[in-house]
C-alpha positions, 0 to 999 in steps of 0.5 A: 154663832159668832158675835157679830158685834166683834165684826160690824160697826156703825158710825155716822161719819161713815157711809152715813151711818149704815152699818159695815165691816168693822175697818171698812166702808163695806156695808153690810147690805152689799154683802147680803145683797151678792149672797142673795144674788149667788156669789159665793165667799170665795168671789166675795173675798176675791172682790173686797180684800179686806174681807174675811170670812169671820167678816161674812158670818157675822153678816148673817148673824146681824141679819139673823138678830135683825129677823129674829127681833123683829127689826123689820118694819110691819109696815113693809109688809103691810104694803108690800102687795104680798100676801103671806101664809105663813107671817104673822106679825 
């Protein structure tokens, strides 16, 4: 997996802190948000020049270690409305 580390960044001075393509002011939320929405990495690179592929892997793999560590809140679940087989928390 690709060490997501060489490719995100965090800095209160830009877009607030939220997490981006390292360079950038591309958060990562956006291009998580037009994978899940269909677009594909090609539209994705044609969209945000300054984007790469490497840039895009490595999305994922910070939102895999967010899953994979538990950074989501419980509380979301537990007032989501939804019902889940499948998580326990």
């Amino acid at each position: 997996m690709i060490n997501w580390r060489e490719y995100i960044e965090s800095d209160p001075k830009v877009m607030y802190g939220k997490p981006v393509i390292t360079g950038t002011r591309i958060p990562i939320d956006l291009i998580l948000e037009k994978l899940s929405d269909g677009e594909s990495t090609d539209e994705l690179l044609d969209a945000y020049p300054r984007l790469s592929k490497e840039g895009i892997a490595a999305v994922l793999a910070y939102a895999t270690d967010a899953v994979r560590n538990d950074h989501i809140s419980k509380k979301y679940w537990k007032n989501s409305g939804k019902k889940s087989k499948t998580v326990s928390l």
